[in-house]
C-alpha positions, 0 to 999 in steps of 0.5 A: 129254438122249435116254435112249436110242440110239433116242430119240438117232437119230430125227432122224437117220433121220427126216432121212434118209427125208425126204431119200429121200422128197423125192428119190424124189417128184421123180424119179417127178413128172419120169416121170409129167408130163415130156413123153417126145419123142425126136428128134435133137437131144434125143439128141446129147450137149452140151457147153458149146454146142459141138458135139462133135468127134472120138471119145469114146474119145480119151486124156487127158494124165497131167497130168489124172490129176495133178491129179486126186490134188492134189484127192483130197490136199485132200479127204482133208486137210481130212476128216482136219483137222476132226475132229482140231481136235475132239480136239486138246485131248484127246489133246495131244502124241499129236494133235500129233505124229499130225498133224505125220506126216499134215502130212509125208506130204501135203507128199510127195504135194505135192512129188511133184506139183511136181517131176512138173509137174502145176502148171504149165501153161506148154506147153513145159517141162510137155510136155518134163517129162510125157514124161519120167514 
């Protein structure tokens, strides 16, 4: 067992310059042997081989803002649920009642999803519900 706070973060910080160092030698690698020619067809955006069309600047639908949150709401649940299973056996009653809350709290934001229409992607009744927001 390490003795101290030193000897318990070396890995950790060895890991890390590691990581920065393998990272900083392939950027500067693709600088210095990379061929640097410009032309048109380099220099247009791609998308999926499509060609684009139309103006960068064109406005989303609210339904892509939505789902959007439902993806944060399941990031920020399971970040919240690892760590607590860790501890549940510690704390008991306290972690249970903590993560009921939590559990009712996302359930609002889920249902705030549902009755906004964000998943469902029928075009006719989401359009009619979206322009009701």
């Amino acid at each position: 067992m390490p003795g101290s706070y030193t000897e318990l973060y070396f890995p950790v910080l060895l890991q890390g310059l590691i990581a920065v160092a393998v990272a900083g030698g392939m950027l500067l690698a693709s600088a210095l042997l990379g061929r640097k020619i410009r032309d048109r067809v380099k220099g247009s955006p791609y998308e999926c081989g499509v060609t684009p069309v139309g103006s960068p600047r064109e406005r989303f639908s609210v339904k892509f803002y939505l789902v959007a949150m439902v993806f944060i709401l399941f990031d920020v649940e399971a970040v919240f649920l690892y760590p607590w299973a860790v501890v549940y056996r510690e704390l008991r009653l306290f972690a249970f009642l903590e993560m009921v809350l939590f559990l009712v709290l996302i359930l609002a934001g889920f249902y705030y999803f549902y009755k906004k229409g964000a998943l469902d992607w029928s075009l006719e009744e989401a359009s009619d519900r979206m322009r009701d927001c």
